[in-house]
N, C-alpha and C positions, 0 to 999 in steps of 0.2 A: 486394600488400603487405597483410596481416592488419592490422584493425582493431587497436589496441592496448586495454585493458579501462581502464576508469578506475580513477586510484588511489582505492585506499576510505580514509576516514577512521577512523581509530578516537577515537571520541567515546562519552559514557558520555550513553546514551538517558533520555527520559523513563520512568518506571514504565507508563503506560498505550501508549506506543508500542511497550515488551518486551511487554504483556499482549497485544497486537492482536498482534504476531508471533508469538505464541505459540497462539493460540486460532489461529491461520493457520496453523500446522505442525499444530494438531491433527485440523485436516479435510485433511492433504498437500494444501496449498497449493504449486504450482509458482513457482521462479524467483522467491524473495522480494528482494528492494531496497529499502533508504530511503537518501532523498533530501535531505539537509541544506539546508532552500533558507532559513537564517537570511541569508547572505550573497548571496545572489543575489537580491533582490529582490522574495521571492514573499509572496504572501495568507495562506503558513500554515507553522508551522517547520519539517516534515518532513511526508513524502509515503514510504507504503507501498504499495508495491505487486507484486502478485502474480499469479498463472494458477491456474485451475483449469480443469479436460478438457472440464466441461461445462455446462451450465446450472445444475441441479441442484448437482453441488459448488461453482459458483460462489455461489448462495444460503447452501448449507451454509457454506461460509468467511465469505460474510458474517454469515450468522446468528451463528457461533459467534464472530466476532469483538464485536460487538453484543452478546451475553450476555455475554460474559468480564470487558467494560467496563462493563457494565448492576451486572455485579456490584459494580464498584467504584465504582458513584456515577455514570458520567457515560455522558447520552447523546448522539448524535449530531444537532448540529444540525440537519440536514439529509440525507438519502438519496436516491439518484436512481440509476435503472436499474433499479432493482431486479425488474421484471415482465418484460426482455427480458432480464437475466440475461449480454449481453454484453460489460457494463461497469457493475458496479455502485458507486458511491461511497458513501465516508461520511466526515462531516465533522464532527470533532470538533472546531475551532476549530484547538487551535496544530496538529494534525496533519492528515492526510486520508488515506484509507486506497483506494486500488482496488485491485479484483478485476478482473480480466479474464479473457474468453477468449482463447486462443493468439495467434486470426490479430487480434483485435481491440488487442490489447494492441501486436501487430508493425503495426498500421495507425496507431496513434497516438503510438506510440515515443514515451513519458513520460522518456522517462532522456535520449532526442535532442533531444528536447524544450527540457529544465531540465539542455543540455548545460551550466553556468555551474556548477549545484549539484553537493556533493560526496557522490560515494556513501559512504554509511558502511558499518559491518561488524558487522554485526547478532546 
């Protein structure tokens, strides 16, 4: 029996959660998702996250998500990964952004994870 897809929500995003998707489509950033975690109990309102192929595009999507935001005022509380490139985080407060590699992103399954929170439609 096929896994069934979670229903995605359509909910109207923050400005700086579209910017971060957007600077993440700009470097083709793999298999985008966010994560409504208002209702589910979590640290932070939404969770983006993404794949890129390799180290290197993984940096770039985060760089270019960091600048897009940089532009508009706000920077990231906190970063972490960033030198191993496997999993890099950024943490804006209400949101949180990962980057992942493939097999790293399938080893920590975020969406299985924050199975409670609802996927939106980005």
């Amino acid at each position: 029996m096929a896994k069934a897809e979670p229903r995605r929500k359509t909910i109207r995003l923050p400005k700086q959660v579209k910017l971060a998707i957007a600077a993440a489509e700009d470097k083709k950033a793999e298999h985008i998702s966010v994560l409504d975690l208002r209702k589910a109990g979590g640290f932070t309102d939404f969770f983006v996250i993404c794949s890129g192929t390799n180290a290197r595009q993984i940096r770039a999507i985060a760089d270019g998500i960091t600048e897009a935001l940089r532009l508009e005022g706000a920077k990231p509380a906190h970063i972490e990964g960033y030198d191993r490139s496997e999993w890099i985080l950024l943490d804006y407060f209400d949101f949180v952004v990962h980057v992942f590699a493939p097999e790293t992103r399938l080893f920590y399954g975020l969406e299985r994870l924050w199975g409670n929170a609802e996927a939106v439609e980005s």
